[in-house]
N, C-alpha and C positions, 0 to 999 in steps of 0.2 A: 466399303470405303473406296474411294476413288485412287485411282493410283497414276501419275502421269511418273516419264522421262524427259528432263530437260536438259538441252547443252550448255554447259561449261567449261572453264578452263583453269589449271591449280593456278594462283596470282603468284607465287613466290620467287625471291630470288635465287632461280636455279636453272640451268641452258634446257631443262625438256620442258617446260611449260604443258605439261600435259591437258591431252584433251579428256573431258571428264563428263560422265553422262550420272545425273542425282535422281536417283530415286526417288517420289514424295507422295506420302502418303498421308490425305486428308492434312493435307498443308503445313505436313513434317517431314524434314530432305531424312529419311531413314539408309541410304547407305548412297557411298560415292565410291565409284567403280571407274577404270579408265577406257575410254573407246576403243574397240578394240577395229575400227575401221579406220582410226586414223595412225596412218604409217608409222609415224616416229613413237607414241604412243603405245599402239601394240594391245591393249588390252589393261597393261600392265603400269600399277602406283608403287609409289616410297611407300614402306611403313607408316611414314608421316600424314600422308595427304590419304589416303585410304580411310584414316579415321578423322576426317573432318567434320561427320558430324558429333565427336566426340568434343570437338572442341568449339564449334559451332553454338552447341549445347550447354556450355561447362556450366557449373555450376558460381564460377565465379565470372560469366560475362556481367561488361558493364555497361548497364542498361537505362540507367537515368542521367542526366547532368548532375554533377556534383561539385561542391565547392567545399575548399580548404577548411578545417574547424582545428588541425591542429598545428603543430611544428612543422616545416617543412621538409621531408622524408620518410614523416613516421606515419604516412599514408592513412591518415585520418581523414573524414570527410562526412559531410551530411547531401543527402539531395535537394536539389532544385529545380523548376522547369525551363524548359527552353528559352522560352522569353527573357528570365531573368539570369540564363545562362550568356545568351546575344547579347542583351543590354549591358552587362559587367562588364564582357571583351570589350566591343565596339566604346563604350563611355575611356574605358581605359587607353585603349591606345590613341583613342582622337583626342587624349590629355598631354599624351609626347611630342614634343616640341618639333624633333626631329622626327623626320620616320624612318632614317636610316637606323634609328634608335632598335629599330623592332625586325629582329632576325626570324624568318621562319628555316627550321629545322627539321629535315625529312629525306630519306631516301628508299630502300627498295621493300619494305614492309607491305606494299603492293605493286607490284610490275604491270598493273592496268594504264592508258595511259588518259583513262576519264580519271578513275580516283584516286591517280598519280599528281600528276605535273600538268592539271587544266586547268579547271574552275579553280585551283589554289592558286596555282602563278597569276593568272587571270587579275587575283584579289592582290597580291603583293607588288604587283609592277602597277595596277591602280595607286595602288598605297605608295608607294614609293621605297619601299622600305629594301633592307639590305638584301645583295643577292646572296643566293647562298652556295658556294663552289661544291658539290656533291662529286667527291672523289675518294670515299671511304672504300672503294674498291677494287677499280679496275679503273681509272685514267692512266696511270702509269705504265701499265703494259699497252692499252688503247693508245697513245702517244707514240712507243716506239714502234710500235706495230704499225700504225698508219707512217711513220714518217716512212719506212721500208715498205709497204704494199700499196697504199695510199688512202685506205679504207679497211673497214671491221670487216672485211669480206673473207673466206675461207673454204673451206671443202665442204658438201653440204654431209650431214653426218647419216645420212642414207646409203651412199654410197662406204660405208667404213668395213663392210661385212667381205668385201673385194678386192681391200688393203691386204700384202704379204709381211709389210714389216709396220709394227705401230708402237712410236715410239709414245709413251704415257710420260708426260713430262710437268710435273708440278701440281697434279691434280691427282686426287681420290674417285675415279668416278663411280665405285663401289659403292659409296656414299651421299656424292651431289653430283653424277651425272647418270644413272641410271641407265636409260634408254640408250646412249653412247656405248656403257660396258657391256648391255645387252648385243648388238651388233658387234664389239671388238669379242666378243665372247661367241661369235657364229665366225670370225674371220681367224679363230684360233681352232676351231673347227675344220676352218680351210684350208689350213697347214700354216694361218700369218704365225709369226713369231712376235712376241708382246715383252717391249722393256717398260719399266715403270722407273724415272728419274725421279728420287724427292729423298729428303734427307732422312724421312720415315718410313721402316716397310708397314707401311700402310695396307687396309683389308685389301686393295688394288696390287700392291707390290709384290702380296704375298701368293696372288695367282697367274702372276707373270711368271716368263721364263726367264727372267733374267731383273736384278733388282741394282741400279747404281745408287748405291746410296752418300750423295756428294755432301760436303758443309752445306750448312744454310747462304744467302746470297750470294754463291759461286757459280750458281747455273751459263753467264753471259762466257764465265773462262772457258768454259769445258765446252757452248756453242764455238769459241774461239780456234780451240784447240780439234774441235771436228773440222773446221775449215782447213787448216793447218795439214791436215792427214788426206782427207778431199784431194786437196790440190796437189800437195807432194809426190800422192800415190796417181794423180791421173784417173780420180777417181769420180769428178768432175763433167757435166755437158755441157762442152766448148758452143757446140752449135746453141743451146739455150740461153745463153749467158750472152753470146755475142747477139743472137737477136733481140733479148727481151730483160737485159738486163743494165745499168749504166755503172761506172765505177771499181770494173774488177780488177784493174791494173793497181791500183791503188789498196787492196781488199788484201789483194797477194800479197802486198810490202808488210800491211797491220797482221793475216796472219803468220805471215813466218814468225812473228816474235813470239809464237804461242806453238811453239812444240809439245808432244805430251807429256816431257819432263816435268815440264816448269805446270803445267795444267794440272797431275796429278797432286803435286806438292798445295796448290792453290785451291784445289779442288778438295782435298784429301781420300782419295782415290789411287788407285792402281793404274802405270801405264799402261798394262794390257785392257785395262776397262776402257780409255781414250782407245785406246788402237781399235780394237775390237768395234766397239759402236762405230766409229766413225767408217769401217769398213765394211759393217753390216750395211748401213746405210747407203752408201755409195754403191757397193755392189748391187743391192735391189733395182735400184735403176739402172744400172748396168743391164741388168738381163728383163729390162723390159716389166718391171714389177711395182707397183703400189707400195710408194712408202707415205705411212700417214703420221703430221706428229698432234695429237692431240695436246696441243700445249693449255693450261691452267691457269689460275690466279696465283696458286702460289710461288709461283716465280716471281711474282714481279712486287710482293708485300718486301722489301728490304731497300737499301738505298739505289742501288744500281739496280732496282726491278724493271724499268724502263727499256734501259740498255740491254737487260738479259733478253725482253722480248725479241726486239730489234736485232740481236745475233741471231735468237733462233729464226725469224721469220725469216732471212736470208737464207737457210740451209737448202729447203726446197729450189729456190732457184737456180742455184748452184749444183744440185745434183740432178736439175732436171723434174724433180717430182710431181711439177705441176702438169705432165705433159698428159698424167694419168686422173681420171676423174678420182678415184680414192684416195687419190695423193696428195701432197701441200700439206698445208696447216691449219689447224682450226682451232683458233683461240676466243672467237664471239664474228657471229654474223650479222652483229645489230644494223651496221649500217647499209645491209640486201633492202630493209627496206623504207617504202619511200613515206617515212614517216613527216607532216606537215605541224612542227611545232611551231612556226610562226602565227599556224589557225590555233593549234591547242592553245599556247601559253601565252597572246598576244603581247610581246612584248612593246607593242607599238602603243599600250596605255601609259609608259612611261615619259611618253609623250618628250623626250628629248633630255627628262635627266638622267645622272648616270651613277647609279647608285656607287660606293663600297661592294666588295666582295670579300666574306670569310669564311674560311675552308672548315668544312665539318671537323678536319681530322684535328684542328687544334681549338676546338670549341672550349677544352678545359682552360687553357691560358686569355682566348677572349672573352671567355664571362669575368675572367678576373682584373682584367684590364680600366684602366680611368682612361677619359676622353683626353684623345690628343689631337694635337694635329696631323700625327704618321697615321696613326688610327680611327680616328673620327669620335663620333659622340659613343659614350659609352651606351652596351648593349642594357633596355631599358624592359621592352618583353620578349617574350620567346613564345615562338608558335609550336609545339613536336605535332608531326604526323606523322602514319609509314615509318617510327622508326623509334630507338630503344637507347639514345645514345649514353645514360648513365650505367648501362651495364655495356654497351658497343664500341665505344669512343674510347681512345687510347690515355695512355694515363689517367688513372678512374680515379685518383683523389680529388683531381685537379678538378675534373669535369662535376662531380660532387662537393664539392666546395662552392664552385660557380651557383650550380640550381639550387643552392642551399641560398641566395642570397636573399634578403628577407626584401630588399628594393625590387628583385625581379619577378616580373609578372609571368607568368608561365604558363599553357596554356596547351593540355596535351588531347589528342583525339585517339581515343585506344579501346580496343577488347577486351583489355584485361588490364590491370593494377597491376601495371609493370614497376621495375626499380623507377626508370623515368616518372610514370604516373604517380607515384611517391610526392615526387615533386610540384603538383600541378598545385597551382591556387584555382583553375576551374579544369574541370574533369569532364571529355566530352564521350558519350558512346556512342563508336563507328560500328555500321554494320560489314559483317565481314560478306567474303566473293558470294555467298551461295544468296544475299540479300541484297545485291544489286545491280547492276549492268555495267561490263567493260569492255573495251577493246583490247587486243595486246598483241603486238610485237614478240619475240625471242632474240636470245642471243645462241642459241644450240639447233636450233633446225630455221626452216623457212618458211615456216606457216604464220598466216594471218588468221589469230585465233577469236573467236567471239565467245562472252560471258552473257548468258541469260540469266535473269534471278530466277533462283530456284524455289524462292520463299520470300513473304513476308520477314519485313526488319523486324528481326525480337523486341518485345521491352518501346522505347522510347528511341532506339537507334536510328541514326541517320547516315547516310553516304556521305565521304568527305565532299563532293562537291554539291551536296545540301546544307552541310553546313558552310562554308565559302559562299553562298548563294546567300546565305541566310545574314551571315555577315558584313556583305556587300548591301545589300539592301537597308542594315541600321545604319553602316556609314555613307549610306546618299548615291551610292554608286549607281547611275543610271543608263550607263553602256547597255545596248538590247545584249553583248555577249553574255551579260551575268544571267540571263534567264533561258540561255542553252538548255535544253535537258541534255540527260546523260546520252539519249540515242540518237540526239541533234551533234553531241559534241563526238561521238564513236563515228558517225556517219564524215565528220571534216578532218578524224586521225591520221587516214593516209590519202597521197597525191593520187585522184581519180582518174588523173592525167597524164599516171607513169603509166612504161610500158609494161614495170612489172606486177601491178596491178589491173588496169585494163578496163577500167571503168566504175560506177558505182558497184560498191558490194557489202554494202552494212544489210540491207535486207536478205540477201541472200546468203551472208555470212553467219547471221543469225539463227537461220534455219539449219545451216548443213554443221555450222559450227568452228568448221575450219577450209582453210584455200590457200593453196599454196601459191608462191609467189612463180613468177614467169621469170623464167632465168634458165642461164644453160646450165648443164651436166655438170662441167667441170671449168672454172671461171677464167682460169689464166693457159688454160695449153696453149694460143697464140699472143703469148702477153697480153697487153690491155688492160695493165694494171692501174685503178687508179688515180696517178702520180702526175706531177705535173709533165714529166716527159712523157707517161705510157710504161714504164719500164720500175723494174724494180730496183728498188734506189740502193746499193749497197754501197755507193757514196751518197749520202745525202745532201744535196746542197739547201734543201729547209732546215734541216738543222744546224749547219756552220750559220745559219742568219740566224738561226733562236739564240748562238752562241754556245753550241752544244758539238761535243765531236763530231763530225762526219760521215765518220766508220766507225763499225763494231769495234767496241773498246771494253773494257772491264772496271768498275765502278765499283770497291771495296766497300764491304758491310759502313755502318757506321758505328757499331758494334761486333767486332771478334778478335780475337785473339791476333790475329796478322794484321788487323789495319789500328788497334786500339788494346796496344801488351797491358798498359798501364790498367787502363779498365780491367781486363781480361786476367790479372792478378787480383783482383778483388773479387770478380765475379766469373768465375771459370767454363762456367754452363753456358751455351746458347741455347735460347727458349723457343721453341714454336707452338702455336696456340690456335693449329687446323680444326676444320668443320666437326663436330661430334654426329655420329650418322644418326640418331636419333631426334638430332634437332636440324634448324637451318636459322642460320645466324640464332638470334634470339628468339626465334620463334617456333611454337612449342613444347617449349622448356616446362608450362606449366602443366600440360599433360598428363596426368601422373601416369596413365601406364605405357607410355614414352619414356618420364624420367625414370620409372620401376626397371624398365628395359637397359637405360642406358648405364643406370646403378647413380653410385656417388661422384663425383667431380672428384677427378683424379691425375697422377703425372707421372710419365711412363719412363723410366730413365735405366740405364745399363746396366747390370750388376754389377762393373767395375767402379761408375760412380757412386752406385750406391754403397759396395763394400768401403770404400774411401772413407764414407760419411757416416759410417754406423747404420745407416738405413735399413731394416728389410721391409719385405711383401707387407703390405697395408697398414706400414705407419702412417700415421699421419704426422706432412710434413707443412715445413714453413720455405717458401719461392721468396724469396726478394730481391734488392737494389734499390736503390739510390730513390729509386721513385714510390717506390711500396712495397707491399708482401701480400700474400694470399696461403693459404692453409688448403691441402687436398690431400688424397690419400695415393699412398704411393703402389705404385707397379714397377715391381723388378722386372725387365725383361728386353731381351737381345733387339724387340724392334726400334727401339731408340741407339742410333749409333754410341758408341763412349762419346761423350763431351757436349749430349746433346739430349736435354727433356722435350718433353711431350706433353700439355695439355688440351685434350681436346676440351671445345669449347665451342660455343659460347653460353654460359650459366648465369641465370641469373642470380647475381647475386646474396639473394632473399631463399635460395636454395642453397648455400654454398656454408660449409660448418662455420666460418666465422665472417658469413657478410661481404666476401667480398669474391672474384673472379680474375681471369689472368690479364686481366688489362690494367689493373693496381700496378705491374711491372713492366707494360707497353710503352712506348716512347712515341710523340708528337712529333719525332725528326719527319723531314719527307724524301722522298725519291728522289733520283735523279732527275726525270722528266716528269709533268702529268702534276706535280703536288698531292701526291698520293701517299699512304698510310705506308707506316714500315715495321707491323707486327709482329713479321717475324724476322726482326736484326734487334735482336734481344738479350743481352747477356744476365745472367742471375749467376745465386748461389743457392742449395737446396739444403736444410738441416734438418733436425726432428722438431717437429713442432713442441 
């Protein structure tokens, strides 16, 4: 039997994007292993992606066209072919009067950027139909973040292992950054000192040296309140600031009002925890040392998550950190490189009109919306790609109600017979990464990654941008872009013409598999940030025009106890509802020796709030509020602060004892800045089921 090795790269939304070498034997990918020649990689996979072809395999992939035969949800369906799969959609939506009528709906279910955001936008800015604001993750820390540095630019995370002090700030990367913990795990080695900020001692927290465990959306006070101790104590680089940064005079005024009294109190934390950090931190630069902060997503899921980035990204300039290549911040690199979506997503087919825009994160209230004139024509079909939003999207009655509409036309492209796929009146099957060719970007190191197929599409499978091809062609679409192939449109992904690229390299990419980008060591030691002055903006003057504070300011939950008592008397819990390390977002979940791994769907709370409530060790309980309830089984124990549950997540659904998962209690509110999700500014109440 013939046995080759082919380059790959995991697709998912996660900052290592791993480079990945498939074994295949007589035209079956038999094991996926990580390269152990490429840097950031190592050798080394997640539990998750290690068994891909476990899920590759599954016995439940979905491998033919299928269409609706029963109720909507209750995941009925008979097969059909292709033809009659194209003919359906294409008849149907060329019956919509409007085509802002017809939302497609999709985000990071593959981080390719062929069978992401190409041949599909390609098909939708033809059509005309609504854009769609994809900000269910990370616009609102990317917001404040760029307004302060000027770009998704960062430390690269190679250099981590050379960091003395590495502050872990709102992230698990135990769990979803791996290759990161791997190096901060060789820099504790080298005597760094590792704090873990996050409201949960999380598997990450719990092998630090030091664990602050702050309220949920407080992170931007307690950035505040380092400034505050920074500058007091002189603990600050005058010479970095006066060269490479604008607005300190002003920065001083905002943080004097943030002593670590009043931080502690707002934070609920210890002044010695304010003093201490902010003294650890300042001193490292002082003597000449690498402070790194790996900052996360889960800082910035609450109202003020915006604003929390935007204080931290300040911190480094202020103490100097960027003067050191392992030093600064790394919160996502995406924008190192010189990605060309004006060739991927042609938005030039819109040819001058301008659609609507509706934000993913409140998809449950616009499926239920009539046409207005604030709103537009009511939403009429729906496209899901790359994405799960009846188990992902916040308030899950709401978004279930929507796709339960028997007028809407639905139309999902999936692996598997998700909660979403429930819903589809036609059911397409996507092949997954090991069955087609991508390109891809990162947001956690700096490589330009290439996807080879490893195999043949199983079954009747197609690439999302074969079916988008295939659909354009019933409805008349004669642009030559619709007949790109995949390694036509991988070859036009990035600027051939930047310097940090360097020329063509899709064939050469192909072969080696991956290529790093051309950039320096360490991005900002002589500023050069960005920005429209060059400097780092600790006053902002783009944001006084967006209408937004200026300076690091503090943006109260929209749910807790200090910004909303009355609430907070009904529902005394804040909820948070972090990454489950066996899954990633929703994917995976149907694994079963993943789910066997991860157990039942369950929610971690104090044994103070649990004695309160009569709760113990593996009742199962009932979570609600105002918006819904969910059923999980309970864990007593000290890593949930008092006054603060835990589910990890995200479950589908159809796995969960009574149907449903923790976004039955999530909230639609959005952010400060960016329109972004606020999963976790969540107040509940926990009782025995």
């Amino acid at each position: 039997m013939t046995s080759s090795t082919i380059r790959a790269v995991c697709p998912h939304d996660c900052p290592d994007t791993c480079a990945l070498l498939v074994t295949v034997e007589g035209g079956v990918a038999v094991e996926v292993r990580g390269d152990p020649a490429h840097p950031t990689t190592a050798g080394a996979l997640c539990t998750k992606v290690a068994r891909y072809p476990e899920r590759t395999y599954h016995k439940d992939r979905l491998l033919s066209p299928m269409k609706r035969i029963g109720k909507k949800g209750e995941g009925k369906f008979a097969p059909i072919g292709w033809e009659e799969a194209i003919a359906t959609i294409a008849a149907r939506l060329q019956r919509i009067a409007d085509p802002q009528a017809i939302l497609p709906y999709s985000y990071a279910g593959t981080m390719g950027l062929v069978q992401g955001e190409s041949m599909a936008m390609r098909f939708f800015h033809k059509l005309g139909a609504s854009l769609l604001e994809r900000t269910i993750c990370s616009t609102a820390g990317g917001e404040g973040y760029k307004y302060t540095i000027g770009a998704r630019i960062g430390t690269d995370v190679e250099q981590t292992e050379h960091a003395k002090l590495i502050l872990i700030w709102g992230g698990n990367p135990v769990a979803s950054n791996l290759h990161f913990w791997m190096r901060a795990q060789q820099a504790k080695r080298n005597g760094a000192k590792l704090i873990a900020i996050d409201p949960y001692r999380s598997l990450t927290a719990e092998k630090c040296h030091q664990h602050i465990a702050l309220l949920p959306g407080t992170d931007a006070a307690l950035a505040l309140g380092l400034m505050h101790v920074l500058i007091a104590e002189d603990l600050v680089d005058r010479d970095y600031i006066d060269r490479y940064t604008e607005g300190y005079t002003q920065l001083k005024e905002r943080a004097a009002e943030w002593p670590p009294q009043r931080v502690a109190v707002t934070c609920g934390i210890s002044v010695g925890e304010v003093l201490q950090l902010a003294r650890d931190y300042g001193a490292a630069a002082r003597r000449g040392e690498a402070a790194l902060i790996r900052l996360n997503y889960g800082v910035q899921r609450t109202r003020g998550g915006g604003m929390a980035v935007r204080n931290i990204a300040c911190l480094p300039a202020l103490a100097g950190a960027w003067r050191h290549a392992a030093g600064g911040v790394l919160l996502s690199c995406s924008d190192a490189f010189p990605k060309d979506r004006a060739v991927l997503e042609r938005p030039d087919l819109l040819a001058g009109r301008n659609p609507r825009s509706i934000n993913m994160v409140t998809i449950g209230d616009d499926l239920l919306r009539d046409a207005s004139p604030a709103f537009g024509p009511k939403i009429e079909a729906l496209i899901v790609y790359n994405a799960n939003p009846v188990a992902v999207a916040p308030e899950s009655d709401k978004v279930a109600q929507g796709f339960a509409r028997e007028d809407l036309f639905t139309v999902v492209l999936e692996h598997f017979q998700t909660d979403t796929a429930d819903y589809a009146d036609i059911l397409l099957p996507a092949t997954t990464q090991l069955e087609h060719v991508d390109i891809h970007s990162t947001y956690g190191h700096l490589y330009m990654m290439a996807n080879n197929a490893a195999i043949a599409p199983l079954g009747q499978a197609k690439p999302n941008t074969e079916i988008f091809r295939l659909l354009a062609a019933r409805m008349g679409f004669s642009e030559p872009c619709f007949q790109d192939s995949d390694d036509a449109i991988a070859a036009q992904a990035f600027r051939a013409d930047d310097a940090r690229v360097a020329g063509p390299y899709w064939e050469q990419l192909k072969r080696q598999g991956w290529q790093k980008l051309r950039l320096a060591d360490a991005p900002f030691v002589h500023g050069g940030f960005p920005t429209a002055s060059g400097k780092c903006a600790l006053y902002s003057q783009a944001m006084a025009d967006a209408g937004l504070d200026p300076l690091p300011a503090y943006n109260a939950p929209h749910e807790s106890a200090a910004s909303n008592p009355a609430l907070a008397a009904r529902y005394p819990l804040a909820m948070i509802s972090p990454p489950a390390r066996n899954f990633l977002n929703s994917t995976f979940v149907n694994v079963q020796s993943l789910r066997d791994t991860e157990g039942e769907p369950h929610l971690d709370m104090h044994p103070v709030d649990a004695a309160a409530r009569g709760i113990a060790q593996g009742e199962l309980v009932r979570i609600f509020n105002d918006r819904g309830s969910f059923a999980c089984w309970a864990r007593v124990t000290d890593r949930a602060r008092p006054g603060l549950v835990v589910g990890l997540s995200i479950w589908w659904k159809k796995f969960a004892a009574d149907g449903k998962n923790a976004n039955q209690v999530t909230s639609q509110s959005l952010t400060d800045m960016g329109r972004g999700p606020t999963f976790y500014d969540v107040l509940v109440e926990v009782e025995k089921a």
